[in-house]
Structures are given as structure tokens and as C-alpha cells.
C-alpha positions in Angstrom: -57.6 5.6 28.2 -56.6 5.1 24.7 -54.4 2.5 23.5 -51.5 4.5 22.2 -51.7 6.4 26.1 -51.3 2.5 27.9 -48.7 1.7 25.5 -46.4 5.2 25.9 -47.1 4.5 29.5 -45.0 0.9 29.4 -42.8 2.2 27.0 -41.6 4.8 29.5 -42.2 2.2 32.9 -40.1 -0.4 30.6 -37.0 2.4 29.9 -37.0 4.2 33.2 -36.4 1.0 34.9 -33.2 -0.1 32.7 -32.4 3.4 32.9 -32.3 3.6 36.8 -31.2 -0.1 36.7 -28.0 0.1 34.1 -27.1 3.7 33.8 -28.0 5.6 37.3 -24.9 5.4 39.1 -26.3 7.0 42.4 -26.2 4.4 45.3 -28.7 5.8 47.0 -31.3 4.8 45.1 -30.3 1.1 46.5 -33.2 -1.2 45.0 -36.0 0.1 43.5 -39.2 -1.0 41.5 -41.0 1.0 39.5 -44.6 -0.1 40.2 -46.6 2.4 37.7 -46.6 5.5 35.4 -49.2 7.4 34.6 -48.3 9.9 32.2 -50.5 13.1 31.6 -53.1 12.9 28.3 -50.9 16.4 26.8 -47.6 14.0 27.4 -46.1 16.9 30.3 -45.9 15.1 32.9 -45.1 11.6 34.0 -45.7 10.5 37.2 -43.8 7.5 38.0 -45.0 5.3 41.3 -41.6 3.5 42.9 -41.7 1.2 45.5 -38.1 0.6 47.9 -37.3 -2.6 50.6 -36.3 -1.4 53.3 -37.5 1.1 56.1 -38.9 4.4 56.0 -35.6 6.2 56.0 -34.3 4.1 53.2 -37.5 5.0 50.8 -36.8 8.3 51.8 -33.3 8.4 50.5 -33.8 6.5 47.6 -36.6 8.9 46.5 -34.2 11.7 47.0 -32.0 10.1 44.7 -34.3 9.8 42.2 -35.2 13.3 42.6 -31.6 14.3 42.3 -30.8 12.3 38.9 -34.3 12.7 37.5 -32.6 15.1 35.2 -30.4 12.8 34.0 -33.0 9.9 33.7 -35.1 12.7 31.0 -32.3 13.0 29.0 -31.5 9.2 28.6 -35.1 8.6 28.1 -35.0 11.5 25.7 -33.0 9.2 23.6 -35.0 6.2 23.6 -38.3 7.6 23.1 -40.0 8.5 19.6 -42.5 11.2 20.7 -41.6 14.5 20.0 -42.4 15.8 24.0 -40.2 14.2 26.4 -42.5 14.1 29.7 -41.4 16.0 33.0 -40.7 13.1 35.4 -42.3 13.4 39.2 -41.1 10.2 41.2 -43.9 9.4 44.5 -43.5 6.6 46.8 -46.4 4.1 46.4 -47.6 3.0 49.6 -50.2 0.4 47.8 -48.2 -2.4 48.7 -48.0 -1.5 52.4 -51.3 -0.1 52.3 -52.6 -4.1 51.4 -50.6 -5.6 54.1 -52.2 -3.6 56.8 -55.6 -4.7 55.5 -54.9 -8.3 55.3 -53.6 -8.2 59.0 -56.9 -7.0 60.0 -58.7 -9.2 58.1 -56.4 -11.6 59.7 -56.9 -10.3 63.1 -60.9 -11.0 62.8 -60.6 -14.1 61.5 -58.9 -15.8 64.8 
């Protein structure tokens, strides 16, 4: 991955998370974090990994939320990016953090 690709990359995870933070006024989303983004190498897509506390039926919602306001959060980014293509924003859960506490408990569970 080239340097200018890492750096648009936290340029947009740095503005979509004051954007969602300051300017999203959906309560839905509740609190997020905004683990990753790995944008596409033609800059069409950006795929942004989010992370909610909570249960299953709060990510759900909050995801929705996203979803719902993505729109909004292209336009504000729009305005605070200096590349000429604006990505197309896809919001998935990331499950790496859940994923790492099921392995530990079983790493756990053979060590006793």
C-alpha cells in the first residue's frame, strides 16, 4: 500500500469520526468507534469498520443509523477532503474485538 493510500485512509478515519462525533445528530448511533477504513486503490469506495458497546441489537441500530446519515456524513466529508473523488461510504460492524475475546477465553479455558 502506498503512502499517499495509508495517509487518505486516516485522513478520512480522522474526519468521519468528528463528523459522526460533532455533527451527526441521529441518537441512534449512541457511541461509536470507528476502528478502520480501508478505502478502495480507484478512491470509490470506503469501507469504514465501526465497533458499538452494547448488545447485538444496539450495534444493529447504530449501524442502521449510520446507514441512514451516510449521505449526509459524504457531503460533510466532501468538504473537508482535498481529492477530487469523494469515496462512497459502506459502514460494516467489525467483530475483531469480539472475535479476540472468544479466543482468549479458550486459551483461558486450557490453561486451568
Amino acid at each position: 500500500m502506498s503512502i499517499k493510500h495509508e495517509r487518505v485512509n486516516q485522513i478520512i478515519l480522522k474526519e468521519v469520526t468528528e463528523i459522526i462525533q460533532f455533527s451527526l445528530k441521529d441518537p441512534s448511533v449512541g457511541f461509536v468507534t470507528i476502528t478502520d477504513v480501508d478505502v478502495t486503490t480507484d478512491y470509490s469506495y470506503a469501507t469504514i469498520y465501526v465497533s458499538f458497546l452494547g448488545k447485538e441489537e444496539r450495534k444493529i441500530a447504530g449501524l442502521k443509523a449510520l446507514n441512514r446519515g451516510k449521505g449526509f456524513v459524504r457531503s460533510e466529508l466532501s468538504k473537508k477532503l482535498t481529492i477530487k473523488k469523494v469515496p462512497e461510504l459502506i459502514f460494516k460492524l467489525d467483530d475483531t474485538l469480539e472475535k479476540g475475546q472468544k479466543i482468549d477465553e479458550i486459551i483461558r479455558s486450557f490453561s486451568n
